[in-house]
TORKOL-4160 file (C-alpha; in steps of 0.2 Angstrom, whole numbers, padded with zeros to 4 digits, m for minus):
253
<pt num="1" X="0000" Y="0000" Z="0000"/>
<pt num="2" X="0007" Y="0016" Z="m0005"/>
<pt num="3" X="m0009" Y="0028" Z="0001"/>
<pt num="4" X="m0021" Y="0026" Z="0013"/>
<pt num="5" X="m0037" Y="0015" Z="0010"/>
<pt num="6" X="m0041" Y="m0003" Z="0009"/>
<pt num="7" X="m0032" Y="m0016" Z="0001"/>
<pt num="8" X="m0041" Y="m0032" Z="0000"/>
<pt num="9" X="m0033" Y="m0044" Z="m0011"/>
<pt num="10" X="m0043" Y="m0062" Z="m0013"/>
<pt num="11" X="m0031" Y="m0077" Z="m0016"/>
<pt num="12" X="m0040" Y="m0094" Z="m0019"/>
<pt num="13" X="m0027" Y="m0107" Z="m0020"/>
<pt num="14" X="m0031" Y="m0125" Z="m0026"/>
<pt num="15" X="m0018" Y="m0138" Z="m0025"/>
<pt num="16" X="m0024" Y="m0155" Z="m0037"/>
<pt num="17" X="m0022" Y="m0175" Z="m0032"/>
<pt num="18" X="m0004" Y="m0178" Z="m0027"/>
<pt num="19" X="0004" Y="m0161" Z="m0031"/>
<pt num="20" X="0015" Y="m0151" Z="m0020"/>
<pt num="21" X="0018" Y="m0131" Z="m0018"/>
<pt num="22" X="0026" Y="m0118" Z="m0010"/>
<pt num="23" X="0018" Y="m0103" Z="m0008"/>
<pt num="24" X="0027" Y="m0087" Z="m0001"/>
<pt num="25" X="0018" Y="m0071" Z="0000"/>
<pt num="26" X="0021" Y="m0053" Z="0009"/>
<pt num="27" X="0013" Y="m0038" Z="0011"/>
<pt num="28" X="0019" Y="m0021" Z="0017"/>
<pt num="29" X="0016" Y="m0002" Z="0016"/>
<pt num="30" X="0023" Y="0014" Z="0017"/>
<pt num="31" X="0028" Y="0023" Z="0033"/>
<pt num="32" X="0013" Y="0035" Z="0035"/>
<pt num="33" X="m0003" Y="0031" Z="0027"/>
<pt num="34" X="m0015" Y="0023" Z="0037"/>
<pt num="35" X="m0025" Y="0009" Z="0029"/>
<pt num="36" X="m0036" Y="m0008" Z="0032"/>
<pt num="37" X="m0030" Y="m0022" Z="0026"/>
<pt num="38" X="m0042" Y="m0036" Z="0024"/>
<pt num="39" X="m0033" Y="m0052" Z="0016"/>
<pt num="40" X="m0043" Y="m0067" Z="0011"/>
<pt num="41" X="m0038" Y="m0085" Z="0007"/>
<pt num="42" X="m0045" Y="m0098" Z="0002"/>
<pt num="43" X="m0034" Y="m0115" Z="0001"/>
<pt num="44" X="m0039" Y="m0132" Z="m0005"/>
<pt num="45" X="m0028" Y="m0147" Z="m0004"/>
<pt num="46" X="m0033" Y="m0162" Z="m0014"/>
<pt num="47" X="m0028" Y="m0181" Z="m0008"/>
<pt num="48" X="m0011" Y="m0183" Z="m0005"/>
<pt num="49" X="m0007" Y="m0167" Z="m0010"/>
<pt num="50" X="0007" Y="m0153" Z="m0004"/>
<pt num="51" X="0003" Y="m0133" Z="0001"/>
<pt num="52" X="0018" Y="m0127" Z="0010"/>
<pt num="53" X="0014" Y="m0107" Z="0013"/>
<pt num="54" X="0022" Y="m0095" Z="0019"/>
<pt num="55" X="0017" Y="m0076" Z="0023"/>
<pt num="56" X="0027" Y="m0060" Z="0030"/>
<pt num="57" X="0018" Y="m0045" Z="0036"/>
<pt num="58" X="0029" Y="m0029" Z="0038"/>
<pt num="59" X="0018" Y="m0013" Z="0041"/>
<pt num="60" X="0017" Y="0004" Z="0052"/>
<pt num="61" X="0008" Y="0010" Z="0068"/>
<pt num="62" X="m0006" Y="0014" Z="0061"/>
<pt num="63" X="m0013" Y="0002" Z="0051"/>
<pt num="64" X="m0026" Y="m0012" Z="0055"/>
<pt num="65" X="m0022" Y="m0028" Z="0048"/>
<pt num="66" X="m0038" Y="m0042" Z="0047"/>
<pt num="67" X="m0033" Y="m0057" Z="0036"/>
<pt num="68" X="m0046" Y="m0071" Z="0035"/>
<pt num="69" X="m0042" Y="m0088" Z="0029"/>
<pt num="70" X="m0049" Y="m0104" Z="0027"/>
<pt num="71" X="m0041" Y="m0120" Z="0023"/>
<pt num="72" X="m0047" Y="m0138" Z="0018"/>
<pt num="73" X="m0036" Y="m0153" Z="0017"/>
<pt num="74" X="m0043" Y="m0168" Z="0010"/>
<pt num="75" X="m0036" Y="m0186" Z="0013"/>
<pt num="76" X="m0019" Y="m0191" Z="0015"/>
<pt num="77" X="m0016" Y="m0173" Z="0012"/>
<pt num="78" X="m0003" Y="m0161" Z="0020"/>
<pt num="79" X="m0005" Y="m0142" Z="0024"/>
<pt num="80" X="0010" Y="m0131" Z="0033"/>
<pt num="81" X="0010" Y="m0111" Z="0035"/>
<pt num="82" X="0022" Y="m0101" Z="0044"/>
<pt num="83" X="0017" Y="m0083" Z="0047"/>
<pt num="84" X="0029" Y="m0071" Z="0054"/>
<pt num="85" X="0025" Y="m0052" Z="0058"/>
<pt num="86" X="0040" Y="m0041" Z="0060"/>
<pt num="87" X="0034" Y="m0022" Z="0060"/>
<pt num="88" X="0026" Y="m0007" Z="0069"/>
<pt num="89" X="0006" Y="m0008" Z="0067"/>
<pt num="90" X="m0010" Y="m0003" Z="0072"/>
<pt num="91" X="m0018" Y="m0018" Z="0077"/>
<pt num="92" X="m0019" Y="m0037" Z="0069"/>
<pt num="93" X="m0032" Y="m0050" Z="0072"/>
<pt num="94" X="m0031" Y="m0067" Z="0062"/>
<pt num="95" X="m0039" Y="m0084" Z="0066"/>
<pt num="96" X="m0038" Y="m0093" Z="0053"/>
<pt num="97" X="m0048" Y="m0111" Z="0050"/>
<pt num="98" X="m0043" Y="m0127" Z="0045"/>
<pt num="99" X="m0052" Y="m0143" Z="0041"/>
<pt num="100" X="m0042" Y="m0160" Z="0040"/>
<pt num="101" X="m0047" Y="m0174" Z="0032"/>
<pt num="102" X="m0044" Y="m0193" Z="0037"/>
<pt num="103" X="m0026" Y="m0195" Z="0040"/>
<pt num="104" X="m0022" Y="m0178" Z="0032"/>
<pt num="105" X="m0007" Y="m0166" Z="0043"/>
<pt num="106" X="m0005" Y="m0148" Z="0047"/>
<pt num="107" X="0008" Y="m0139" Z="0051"/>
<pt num="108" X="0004" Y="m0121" Z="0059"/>
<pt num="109" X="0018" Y="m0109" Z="0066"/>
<pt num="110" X="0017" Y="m0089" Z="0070"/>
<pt num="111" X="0030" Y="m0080" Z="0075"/>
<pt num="112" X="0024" Y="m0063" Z="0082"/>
<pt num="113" X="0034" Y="m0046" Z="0087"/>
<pt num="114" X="0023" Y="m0033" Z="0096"/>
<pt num="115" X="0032" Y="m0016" Z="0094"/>
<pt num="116" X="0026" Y="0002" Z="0101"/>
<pt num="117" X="0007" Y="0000" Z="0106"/>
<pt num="118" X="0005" Y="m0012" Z="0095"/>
<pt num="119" X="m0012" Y="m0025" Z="0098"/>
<pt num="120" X="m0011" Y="m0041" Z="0091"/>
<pt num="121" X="m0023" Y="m0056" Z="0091"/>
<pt num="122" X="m0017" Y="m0070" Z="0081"/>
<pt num="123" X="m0022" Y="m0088" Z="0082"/>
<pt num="124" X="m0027" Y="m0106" Z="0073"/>
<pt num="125" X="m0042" Y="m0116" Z="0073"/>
<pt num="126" X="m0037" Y="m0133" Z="0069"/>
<pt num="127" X="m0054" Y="m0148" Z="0067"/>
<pt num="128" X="m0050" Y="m0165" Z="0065"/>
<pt num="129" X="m0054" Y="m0181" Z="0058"/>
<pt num="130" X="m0052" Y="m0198" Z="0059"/>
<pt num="131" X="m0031" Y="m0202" Z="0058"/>
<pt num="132" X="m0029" Y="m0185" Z="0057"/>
<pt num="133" X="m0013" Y="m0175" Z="0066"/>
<pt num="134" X="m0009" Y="m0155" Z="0070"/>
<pt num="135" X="0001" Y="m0145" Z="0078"/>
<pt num="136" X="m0002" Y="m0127" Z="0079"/>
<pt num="137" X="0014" Y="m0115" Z="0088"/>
<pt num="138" X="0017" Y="m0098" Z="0093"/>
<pt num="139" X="0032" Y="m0089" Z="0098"/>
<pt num="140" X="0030" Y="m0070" Z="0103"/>
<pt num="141" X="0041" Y="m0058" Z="0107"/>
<pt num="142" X="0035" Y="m0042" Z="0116"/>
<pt num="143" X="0040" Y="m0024" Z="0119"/>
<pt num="144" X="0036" Y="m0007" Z="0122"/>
<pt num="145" X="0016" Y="m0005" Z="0127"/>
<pt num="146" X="0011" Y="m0017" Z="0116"/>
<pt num="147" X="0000" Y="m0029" Z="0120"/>
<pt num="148" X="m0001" Y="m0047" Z="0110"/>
<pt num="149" X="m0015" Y="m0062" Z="0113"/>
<pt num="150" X="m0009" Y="m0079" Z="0105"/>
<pt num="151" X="m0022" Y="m0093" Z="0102"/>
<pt num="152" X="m0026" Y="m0108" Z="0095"/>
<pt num="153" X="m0042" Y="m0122" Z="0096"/>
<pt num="154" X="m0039" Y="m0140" Z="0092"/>
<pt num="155" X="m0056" Y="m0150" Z="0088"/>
<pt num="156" X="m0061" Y="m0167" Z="0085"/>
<pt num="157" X="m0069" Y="m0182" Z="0090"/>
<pt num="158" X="m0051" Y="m0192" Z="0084"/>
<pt num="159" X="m0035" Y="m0189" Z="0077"/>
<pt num="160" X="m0020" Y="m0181" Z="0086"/>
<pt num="161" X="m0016" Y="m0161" Z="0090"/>
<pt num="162" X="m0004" Y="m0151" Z="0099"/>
<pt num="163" X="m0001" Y="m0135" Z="0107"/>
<pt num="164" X="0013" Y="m0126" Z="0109"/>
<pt num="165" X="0012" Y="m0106" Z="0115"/>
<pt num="166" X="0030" Y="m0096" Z="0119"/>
<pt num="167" X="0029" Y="m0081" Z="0125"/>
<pt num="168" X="0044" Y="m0068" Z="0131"/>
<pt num="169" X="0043" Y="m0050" Z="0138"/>
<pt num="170" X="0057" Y="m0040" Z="0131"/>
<pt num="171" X="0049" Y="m0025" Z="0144"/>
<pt num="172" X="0041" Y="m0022" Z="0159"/>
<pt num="173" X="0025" Y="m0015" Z="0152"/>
<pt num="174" X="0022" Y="m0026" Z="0137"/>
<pt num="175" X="0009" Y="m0039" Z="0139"/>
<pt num="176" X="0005" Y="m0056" Z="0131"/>
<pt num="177" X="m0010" Y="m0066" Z="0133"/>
<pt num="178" X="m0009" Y="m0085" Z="0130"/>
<pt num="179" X="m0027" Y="m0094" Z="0125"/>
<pt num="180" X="m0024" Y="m0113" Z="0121"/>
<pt num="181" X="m0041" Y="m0122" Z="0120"/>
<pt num="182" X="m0042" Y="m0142" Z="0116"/>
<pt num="183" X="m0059" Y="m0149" Z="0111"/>
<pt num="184" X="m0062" Y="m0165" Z="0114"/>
<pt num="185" X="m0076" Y="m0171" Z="0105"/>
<pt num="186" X="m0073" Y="m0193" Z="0108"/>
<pt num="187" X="m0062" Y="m0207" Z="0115"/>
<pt num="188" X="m0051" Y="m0208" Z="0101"/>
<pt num="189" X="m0046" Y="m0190" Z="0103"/>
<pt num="190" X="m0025" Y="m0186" Z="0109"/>
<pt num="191" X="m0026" Y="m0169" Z="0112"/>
<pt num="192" X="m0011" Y="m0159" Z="0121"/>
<pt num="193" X="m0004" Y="m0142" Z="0124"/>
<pt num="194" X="0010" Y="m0133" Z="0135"/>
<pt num="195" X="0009" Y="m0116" Z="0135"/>
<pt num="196" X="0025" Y="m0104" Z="0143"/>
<pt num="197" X="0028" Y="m0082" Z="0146"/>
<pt num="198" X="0045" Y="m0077" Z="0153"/>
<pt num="199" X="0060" Y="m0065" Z="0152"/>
<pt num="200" X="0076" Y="m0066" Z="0147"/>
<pt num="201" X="0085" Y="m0076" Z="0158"/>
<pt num="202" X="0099" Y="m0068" Z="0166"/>
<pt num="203" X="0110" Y="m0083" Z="0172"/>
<pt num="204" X="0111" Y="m0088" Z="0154"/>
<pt num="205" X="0115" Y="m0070" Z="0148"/>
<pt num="206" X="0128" Y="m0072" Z="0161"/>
<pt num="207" X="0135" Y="m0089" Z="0155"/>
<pt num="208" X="0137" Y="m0081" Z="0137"/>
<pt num="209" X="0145" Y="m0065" Z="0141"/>
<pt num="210" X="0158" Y="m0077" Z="0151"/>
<pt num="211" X="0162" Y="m0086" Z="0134"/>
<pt num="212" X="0167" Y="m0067" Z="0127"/>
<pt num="213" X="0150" Y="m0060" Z="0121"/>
<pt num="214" X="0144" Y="m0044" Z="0124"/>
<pt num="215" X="0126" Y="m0042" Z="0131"/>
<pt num="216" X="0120" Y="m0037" Z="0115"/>
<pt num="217" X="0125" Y="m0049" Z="0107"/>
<pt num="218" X="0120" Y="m0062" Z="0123"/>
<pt num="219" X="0103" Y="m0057" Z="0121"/>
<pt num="220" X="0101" Y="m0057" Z="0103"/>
<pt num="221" X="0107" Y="m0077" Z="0104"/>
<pt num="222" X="0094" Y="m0079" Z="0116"/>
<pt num="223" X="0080" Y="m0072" Z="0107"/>
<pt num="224" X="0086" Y="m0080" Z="0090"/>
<pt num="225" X="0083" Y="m0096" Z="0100"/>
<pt num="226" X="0070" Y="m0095" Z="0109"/>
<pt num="227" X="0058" Y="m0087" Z="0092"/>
<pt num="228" X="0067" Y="m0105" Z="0081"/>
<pt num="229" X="0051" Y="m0116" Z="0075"/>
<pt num="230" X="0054" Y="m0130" Z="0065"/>
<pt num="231" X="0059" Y="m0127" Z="0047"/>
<pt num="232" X="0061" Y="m0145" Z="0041"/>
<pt num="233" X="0045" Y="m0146" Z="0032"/>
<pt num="234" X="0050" Y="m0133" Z="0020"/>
<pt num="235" X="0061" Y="m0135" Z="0005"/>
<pt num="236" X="0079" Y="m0129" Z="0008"/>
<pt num="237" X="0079" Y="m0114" Z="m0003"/>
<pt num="238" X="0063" Y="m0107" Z="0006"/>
<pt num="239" X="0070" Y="m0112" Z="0022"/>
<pt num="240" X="0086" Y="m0101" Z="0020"/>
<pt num="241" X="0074" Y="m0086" Z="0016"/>
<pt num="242" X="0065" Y="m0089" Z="0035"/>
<pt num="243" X="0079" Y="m0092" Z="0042"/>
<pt num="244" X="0083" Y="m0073" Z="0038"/>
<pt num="245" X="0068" Y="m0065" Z="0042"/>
<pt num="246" X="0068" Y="m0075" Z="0060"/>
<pt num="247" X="0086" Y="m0066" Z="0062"/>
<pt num="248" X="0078" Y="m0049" Z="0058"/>
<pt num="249" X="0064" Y="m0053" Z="0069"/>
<pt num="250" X="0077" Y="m0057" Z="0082"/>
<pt num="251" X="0088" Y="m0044" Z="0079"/>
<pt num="252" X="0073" Y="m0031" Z="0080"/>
<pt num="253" X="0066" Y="m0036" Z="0098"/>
């Protein structure tokens, strides 16, 4: 966006029977204007098919950012998205849906930076079926007044799903919200979640600056850990490029 208004872009995605795609998107705008973003996507994952998706926000402090999205996985088939937000803004609220079918994966990973007075509400909402598996992660890092909510539902009457919700206060008067929810629904439902908001630890700071860094640059390798998700389901070349944006995330904190 390069003035203020709305931009509402529509992506409808379809992945056929046994294919397999990456998908990396972005969107940002310039310094000043204010706008409303509103993102919709729709994507559909045939049997035994691939959608690998990867999106990068970057705005300012005074845009709203509402991205809606709805994802079906059909048998056999595999879904993963990574989404990483590494500007100033306004406010973001996300929940994106996903339906799996029998013995179909996902894969869903945010990695959040609240900045300024920033409020962010991001989250997944995961429904299972019958052989089904999913994880749904978070890793938030928190500043300034901002002020970040991280949640995720898991559903089904079988199937496997987990949770896992980091949070870490980079300031006293940041906060961070963590809102796990596993719904049961049957026996043959394995549903877990472990959810965790901290500081920077300062024995481990210490141990580093010990081995001759500065505390800079202790806390910067600290933060690059603590923000890592897993990467392997994503082609190498793809990986390399989240791999950078996870060090300017970290190095922005």
């Amino acid at each position: 966006m390069s003035s203020p208004g709305l931009q509402a872009p529509h992506n409808v995605v379809i992945v056929e029977e046994g294919a397999e795609v990456t998908l990396y998107t972005g969107c940002t705008i310039m310094p000043e204007p204010a706008g409303l973003h509103v993102g919709i996507s729709e994507f559909y994952v045939g049997k035994g098919a691939k959608l690998r998706y990867v999106m990068v926000h970057s705005w300012n402090r005074v845009t709203h950012v509402r991205p809606r999205t709805a994802v079906r996985v059909d048998e056999e088939g595999e879904y993963v998205s990574y989404y990483i937000s590494l500007g100033k803004v306004k406010s973001i609220q996300t929940f994106p849906a996903v339906h799996l079918g029998k013995e179909a994966k996902a894969y869903s990973a945010s990695v959040i930076l609240g900045l300024e007075d920033s409020e962010i509400d991001v989250g997944t909402y995961v429904a299972l079926s019958e052989g089904s598996s999913a994880q749904v992660v978070s890793r938030v890092l928190a500043r300034d007044y901002s002020r970040v909510w991280t949640r995720a539902i898991i559903s089904g009457s079988s199937g496997r799903g987990h949770i896992d919700c980091r949070g870490m206060l980079v300031h006293d008067t940041a906060q961070i919200y963590a809102v796990p929810e596993l719904r049961a629904l049957g026996r043959e439902a394995q549903l877990t979640h472990e959810a965790a908001i901290g500081k920077l630890s300062e024995d481990e700071i210490a141990y580093l600056m010990s081995k001759g860094f500065s505390r800079e640059e202790a806390e910067g390798i600290l933060i690059r850990g603590f923000i890592s998700v897993d990467l392997e389901w994503l082609p190498h070349r793809i990986r390399r490029y989240v791999e950078g944006i996870l060090n300017l995330v970290a190095s922005r904190a």
